[in-house]
Residue, then its C-alpha position, 0 to 999 in steps of 0.5 A: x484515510x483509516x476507516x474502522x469496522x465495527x467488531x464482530x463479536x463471537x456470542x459467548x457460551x454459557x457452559x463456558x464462562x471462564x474460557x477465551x472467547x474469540x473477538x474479531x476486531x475489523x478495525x483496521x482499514x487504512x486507505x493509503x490514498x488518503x482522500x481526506x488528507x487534503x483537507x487536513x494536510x494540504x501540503x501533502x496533496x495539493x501540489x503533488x499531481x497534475x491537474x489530471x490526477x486532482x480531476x481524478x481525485x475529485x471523481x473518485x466514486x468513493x467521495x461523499x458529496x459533502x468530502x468532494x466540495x471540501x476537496x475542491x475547497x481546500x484544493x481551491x485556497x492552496x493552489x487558487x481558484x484558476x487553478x481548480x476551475x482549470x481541474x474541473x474543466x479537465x475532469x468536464x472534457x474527460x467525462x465527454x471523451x474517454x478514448x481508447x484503451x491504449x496500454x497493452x496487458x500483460x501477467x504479472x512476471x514471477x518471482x525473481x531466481x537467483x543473483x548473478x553470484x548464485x545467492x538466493x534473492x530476499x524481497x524487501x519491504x520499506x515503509x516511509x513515515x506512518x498512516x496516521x502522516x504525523x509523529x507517535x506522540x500525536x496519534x490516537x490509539x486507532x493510529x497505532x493500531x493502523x501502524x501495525x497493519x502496514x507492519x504485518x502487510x510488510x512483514x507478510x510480503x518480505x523477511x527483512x523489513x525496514x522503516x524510517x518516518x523519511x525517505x533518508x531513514x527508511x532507505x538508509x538499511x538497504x546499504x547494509x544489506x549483503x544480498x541480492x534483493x528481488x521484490x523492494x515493495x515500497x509502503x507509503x502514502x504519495x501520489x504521482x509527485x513522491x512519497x509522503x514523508x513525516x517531519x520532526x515537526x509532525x507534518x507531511x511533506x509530500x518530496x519533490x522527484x528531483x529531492x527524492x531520487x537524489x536523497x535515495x541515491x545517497x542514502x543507499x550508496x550504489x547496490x550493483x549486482x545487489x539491486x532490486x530487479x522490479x520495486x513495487x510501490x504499495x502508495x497510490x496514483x503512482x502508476x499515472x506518472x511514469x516518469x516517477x516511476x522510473x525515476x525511483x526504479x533507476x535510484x535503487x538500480x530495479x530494472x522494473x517498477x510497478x504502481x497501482x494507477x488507483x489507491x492502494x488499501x492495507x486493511x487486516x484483522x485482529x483477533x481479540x480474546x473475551x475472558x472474564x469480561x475483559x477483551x484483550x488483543x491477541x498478541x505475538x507473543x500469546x499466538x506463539x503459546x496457542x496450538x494451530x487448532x486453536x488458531x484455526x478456530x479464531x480464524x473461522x470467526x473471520x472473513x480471512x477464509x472470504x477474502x483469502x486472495x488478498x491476504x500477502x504472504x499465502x500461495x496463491x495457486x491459479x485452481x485456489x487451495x483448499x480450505x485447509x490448506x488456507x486455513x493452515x496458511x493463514x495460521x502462518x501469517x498469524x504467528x508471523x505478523x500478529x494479524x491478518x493482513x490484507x493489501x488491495x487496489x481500488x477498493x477494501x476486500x469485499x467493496x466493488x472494485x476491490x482487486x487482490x494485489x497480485x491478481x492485478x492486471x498489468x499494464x505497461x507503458x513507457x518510462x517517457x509517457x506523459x502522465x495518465x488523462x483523468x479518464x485514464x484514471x477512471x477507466x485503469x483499475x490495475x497495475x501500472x509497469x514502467x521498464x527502467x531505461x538503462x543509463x546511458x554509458x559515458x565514453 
């Protein structure tokens, strides 16, 4: 669900007519959860999950009145009406009991040494299909604006960035990688079924577990001492079904995989440049010919300062940096992404609930626990960690 803020405009100085003024456009927030993607491609949702995971949906405090009936509607013509009156019983006995907490909360592990052959590890990030869940041709111009949010997320999380609208596609570039990976962070909508996919057709089609980890066996051939060591799924209610956590952790050969149990949200600011009346996009290509002194300034017309702990691709030190080693950060993350990226779970920056994804809680639970309880859902607003069992060896 792509949701755009309104632009908050720099006023203009009036001995400086002729001269760039910047704009600072927050028009990019995209909800990987789609909330809205079920009334408009039930395919992608409606069949996905447990009957547990729609009561969640259903009760997600982020849903206006009018979106919840819709939601229950559409989920009531897909799948039928015994089915969503079997949903809301769930969610009714949920709200009634919410036990214990039964996960145990650990920190988050650092970031992965060196290969058994002593080369350096490289994280990779791979985006499946687009926000918009259809082809380029079909999308407005806030779509593509969208689709370059998930880019510079991607390209602030890891050097080596690859992308396909199917899991076939996207996956394919880690058979031609010659290194060992560290972090796989995996962008793309889902739930705790698979990951959405975009056909030729322009529709999205949620992949069955059994399809998916056999086509991402395929696509990227065995990696052997070149595997991940922990996958990190930025898509949404992931982390309430453990056995597809395991399941796409044991397909790339990772040891560990990671989801949030909530939503995953990639939001970001772009800078734009007000000369002569006209407002144009501050490009790559224009950062890379503008002094750091001059980024710095745009970037103080920003809430990047504000909410710099969900910006990907800066340090994040436990005493937090100062504000000109931030802004020297996030002039970084500018000249390499073309914006400032945000990734949270639960919530945008700055909305109750929101937490940065690396400060995260993280919860570990079993690759054989059933999937999360509606109040499970409600009650986690963090990180979901799976260890892989090791295949067993034949004799």
């Amino acid at each position: 669900m792509a949701q755009q803020k309104r632009a908050v405009e720099s006023p203009p100085s009036t001995r400086n007519q002729g001269k760039a003024t910047p704009t600072v456009g927050e028009e990019l927030t995209v909800d990987l959860a789609a909330l809205t993607q079920l009334t408009g491609s039930p395919v992608a949702n409606a069949g996905d999950s447990t009957i547990e995971a729609q009561a969640a949906r259903l009760s997600d405090s982020r849903l206006l009145t009018a979106q919840r009936r819709a939601l229950a509607a559409q989920l009531g013509r897909v799948q039928g009406n015994q089915y969503l009156q079997r949903v809301v019983a769930s969610l009714k006995r949920e709200k009634v009991r919410a036990g214990p907490k039964q996960y145990q909360v650990v920190r988050r592990q650092p970031a992965p040494g060196p290969g058994r052959s002593g080369t350096a590890r490289k994280d990779v990030a791979i985006i499946v299909g687009r926000p918009s869940g259809t082809i380029r041709s079909r999308e407005t111009r806030q779509d593509r604006v969208n689709m370059l949010g998930w880019r510079a997320a991607a390209r602030a999380l890891a050097p080596i960035v690859m992308e396909g609208l199917t899991v076939d596609r996207a996956f394919r570039g880690l058979r031609r990688v010659r290194f060992p990976i560290g972090r796989l962070y995996i962008i793309a909508h889902g739930g705790g079924g698979g990951i959405g996919e975009v056909s030729s057709s322009g529709n999205t089609v949620l992949t069955t577990l059994a399809s998916l980890t056999r086509r991402i066996r395929t696509a990227t051939g065995s990696l052997g001492s070149r595997a991940p060591r922990t996958v990190e799924m930025l898509s949404c209610y992931g982390g309430g079904v453990p056995k597809t956590m395991a399941a796409i952790g044991g397909a790339v050969g990772a040891s560990t995989v990671r989801a949030p149990m909530r939503m995953t949200v990639i939001g970001g600011i772009i800078i734009k440049l007000k000369t002569r009346g006209k407002v144009k996009r501050l490009t790559r290509a224009k950062i890379a010919k503008l002094t750091d002194t001059k980024l710095k300034e745009y970037i103080k017309h920003t809430d990047a300062l504000k909410h710099y702990d969900f910006v990907p691709g800066v340090p994040h030190p436990r005493s937090g940096p100062s504000t000109a080693d931030k802004l020297k950060a996030l002039v970084g993350v500018l000249r390499k992404t073309g914006m400032i990226p945000f990734v949270s779970y639960n919530a945008a920056p700055g909305e109750r609930y929101a937490v940065a994804y690396w400060k995260a809680p993280v919860q570990r639970r079993k690759a054989t626990a059933k999937a999360a309880s509606a109040a499970a859902f409600l009650r986690t607003k963090g990180v979901i960690e799976v260890k892989v069992p090791r295949p067993a060896r034949r004799p």
